[in-house]
C-alpha positions in Angstrom: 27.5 6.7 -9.5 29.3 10.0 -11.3 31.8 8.6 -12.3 29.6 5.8 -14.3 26.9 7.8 -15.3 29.6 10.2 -16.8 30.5 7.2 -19.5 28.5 7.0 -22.6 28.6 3.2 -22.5 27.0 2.6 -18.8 23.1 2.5 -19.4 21.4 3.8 -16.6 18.3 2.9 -17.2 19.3 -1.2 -17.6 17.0 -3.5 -16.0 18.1 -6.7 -14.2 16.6 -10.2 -14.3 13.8 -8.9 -11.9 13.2 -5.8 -14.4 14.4 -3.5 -11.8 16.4 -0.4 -13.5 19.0 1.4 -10.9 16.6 3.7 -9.9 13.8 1.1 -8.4 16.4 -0.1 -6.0 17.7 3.4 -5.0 14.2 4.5 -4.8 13.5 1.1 -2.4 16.3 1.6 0.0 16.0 5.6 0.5 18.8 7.1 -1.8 18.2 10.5 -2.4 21.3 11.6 -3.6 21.2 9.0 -6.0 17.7 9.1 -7.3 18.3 12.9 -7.6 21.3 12.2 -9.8 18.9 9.5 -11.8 15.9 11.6 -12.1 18.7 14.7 -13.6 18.8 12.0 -16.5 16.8 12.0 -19.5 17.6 8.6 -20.5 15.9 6.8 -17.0 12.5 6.4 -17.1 11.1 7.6 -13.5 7.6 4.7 -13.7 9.2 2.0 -15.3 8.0 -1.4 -13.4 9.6 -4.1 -12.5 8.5 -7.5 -13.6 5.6 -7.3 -10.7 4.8 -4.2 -12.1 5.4 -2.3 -8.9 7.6 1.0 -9.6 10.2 3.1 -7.8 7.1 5.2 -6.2 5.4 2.2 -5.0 8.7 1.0 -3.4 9.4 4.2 -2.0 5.5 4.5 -1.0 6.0 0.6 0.5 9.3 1.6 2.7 8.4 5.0 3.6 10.9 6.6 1.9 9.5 10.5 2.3 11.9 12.6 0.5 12.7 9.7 -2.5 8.7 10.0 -2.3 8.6 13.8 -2.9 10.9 13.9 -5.8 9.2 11.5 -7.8 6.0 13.3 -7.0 7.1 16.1 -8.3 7.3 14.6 -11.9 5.0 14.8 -14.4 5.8 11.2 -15.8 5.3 9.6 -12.5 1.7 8.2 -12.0 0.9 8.1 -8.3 -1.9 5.5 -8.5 -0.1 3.2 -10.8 -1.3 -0.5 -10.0 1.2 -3.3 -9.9 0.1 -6.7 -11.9 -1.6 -7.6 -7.8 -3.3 -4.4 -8.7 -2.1 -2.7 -5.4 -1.3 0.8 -6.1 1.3 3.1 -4.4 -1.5 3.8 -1.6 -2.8 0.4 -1.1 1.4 -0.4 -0.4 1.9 2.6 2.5 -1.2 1.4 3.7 -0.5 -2.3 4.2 2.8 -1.5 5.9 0.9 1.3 8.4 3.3 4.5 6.8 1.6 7.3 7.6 3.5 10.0 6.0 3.5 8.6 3.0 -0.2 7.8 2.9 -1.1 12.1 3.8 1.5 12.9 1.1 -0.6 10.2 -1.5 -4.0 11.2 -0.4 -3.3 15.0 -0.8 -3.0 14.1 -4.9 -6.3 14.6 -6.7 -4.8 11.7 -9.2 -4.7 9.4 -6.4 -7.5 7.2 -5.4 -8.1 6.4 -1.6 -10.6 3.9 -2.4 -9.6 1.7 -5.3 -9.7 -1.9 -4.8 -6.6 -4.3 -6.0 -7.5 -7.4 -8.3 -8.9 -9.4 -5.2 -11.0 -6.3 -4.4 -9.2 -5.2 -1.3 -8.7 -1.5 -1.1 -6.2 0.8 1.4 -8.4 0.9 4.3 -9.4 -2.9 4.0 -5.5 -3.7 4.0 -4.8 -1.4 6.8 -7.4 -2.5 9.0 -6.0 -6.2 8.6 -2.8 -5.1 9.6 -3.8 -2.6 12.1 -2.3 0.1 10.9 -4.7 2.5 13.4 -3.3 6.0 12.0 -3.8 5.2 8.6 -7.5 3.8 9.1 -8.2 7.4 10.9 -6.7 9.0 8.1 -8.6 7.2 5.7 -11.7 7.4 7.2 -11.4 10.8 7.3 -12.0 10.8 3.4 -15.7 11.2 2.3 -14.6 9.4 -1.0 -13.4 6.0 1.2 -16.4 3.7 1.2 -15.6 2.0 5.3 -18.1 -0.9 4.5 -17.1 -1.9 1.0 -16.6 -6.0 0.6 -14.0 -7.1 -1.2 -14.5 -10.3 -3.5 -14.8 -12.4 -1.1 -17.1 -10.2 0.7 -15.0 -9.6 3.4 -15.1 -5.9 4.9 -13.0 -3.6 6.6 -14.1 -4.2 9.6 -14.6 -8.4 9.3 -11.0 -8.2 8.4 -9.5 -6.4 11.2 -11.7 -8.5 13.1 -10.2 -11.9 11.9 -6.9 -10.4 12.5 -7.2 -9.5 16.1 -7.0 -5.5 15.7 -8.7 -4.1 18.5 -7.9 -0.5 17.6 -9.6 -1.0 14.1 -12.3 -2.6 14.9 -13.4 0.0 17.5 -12.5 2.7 14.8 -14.9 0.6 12.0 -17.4 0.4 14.7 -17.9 4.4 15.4 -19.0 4.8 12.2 -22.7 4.3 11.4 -21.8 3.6 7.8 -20.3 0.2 8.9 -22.4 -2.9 9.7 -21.0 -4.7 12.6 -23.0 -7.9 11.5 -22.5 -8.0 7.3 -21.7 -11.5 6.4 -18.7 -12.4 3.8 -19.5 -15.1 1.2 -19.7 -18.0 3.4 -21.7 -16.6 5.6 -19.4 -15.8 8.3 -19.8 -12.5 9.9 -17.2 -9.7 12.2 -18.0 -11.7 15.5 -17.6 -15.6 14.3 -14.6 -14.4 12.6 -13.5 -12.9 15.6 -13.9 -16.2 17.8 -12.2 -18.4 15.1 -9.5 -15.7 15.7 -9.4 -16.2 19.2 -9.7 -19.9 19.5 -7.0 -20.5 16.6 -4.6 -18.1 18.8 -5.4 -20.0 21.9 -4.6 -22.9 20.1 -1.2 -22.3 18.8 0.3 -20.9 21.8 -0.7 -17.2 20.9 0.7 -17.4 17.6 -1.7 -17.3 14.5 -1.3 -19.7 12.2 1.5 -19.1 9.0 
């Protein structure tokens, strides 16, 4: 990486056919010692996106990459809440995939929205309680600005989704609060519990697996 970024006809801020510049994929796989050596460079753009519009912090926020997560936190030109073209910001990513870290590092940024919604209306804690990612629900619904009842467009909440999905542990964490109703209906009609037994009787089904 010195040795190319030392020659003054190596771009280091090239994209590829995806749109990802060297620092997206560095930032992605947990190089720290390369994105350091990048983000030295005033020529590479530390928020460019990709052709999904996701950036090297919501990469690094999606793989929880901590210290790749830290340095481009620490710049001025990185936006934190940046949505991709999905609308799923760096949060809503460390969310989905249950990273922790990453989600207390996020959610102690004034410029980061716990509770924003992606294009289908989905926010943080609606994708983490799909994919039962239990400590990030906790830490989510420790915020008074997260809204644990809030439908998406479909009208599906929170707790109807971890519901569908099976997730014990979220649904009993949706269920303590007294700002959630256990029996709010999505747009068809279908509430937590009937999702539930579709759940259940699709599992049974298919062997234990749920359907692809």
């Amino acid at each position: 990486m010195k040795l190319l970024l030392g020659r003054e006809d190596v771009s280091p801020d090239r994209p590829d056919n995806h749109g990802q510049a060297p620092l997206l994929p560095a930032a992605r796989n947990g190089h720290d010692g390369v994105v350091k050596l990048l983000l030295g460079r005033e020529d590479v753009s530390p928020d460019r996106p990709d052709n999904r519009g996701q950036t090297p912090l919501s990469w690094a926020a999606r793989n929880g990459r901590d210290e790749v997560l830290k340095l481009l936190l620490g710049r001025e030109d990185v936006s934190p809440d940046r949505p991709d073209n999905d609308g799923q910001t760096p949060l809503s990513w460390a969310a989905w995939d249950g990273r922790d870290e990453v989600v207390k590092l996020l959610l102690e940024r004034e410029n980061v929205s716990p509770d924003r919604p992606d294009n289908r209306g989905q926010t943080p804690l609606s994708w983490a309680a799909r994919n039962g990612r239990d400590g990030v629900v906790k830490l989510l619904l420790g915020r008074e600005d997260v809204n644990p009842g809030r439908p998406d467009n479909y009208g599906q909440t929170p707790l109807l989704l971890a519901a569908e999905s099976g997730r014990d542990g979220a649904v009993k964490l949706l269920l303590k609060r007294e700002d959630v109703s256990p029996d709010k209906p999505d747009n068809r009609g279908q509430t937590p519990l009937s999702r539930a037994r579709w759940s259940s009787e699709t599992t049974a089904g298919t062997g234990g697996r749920q359907p692809g």
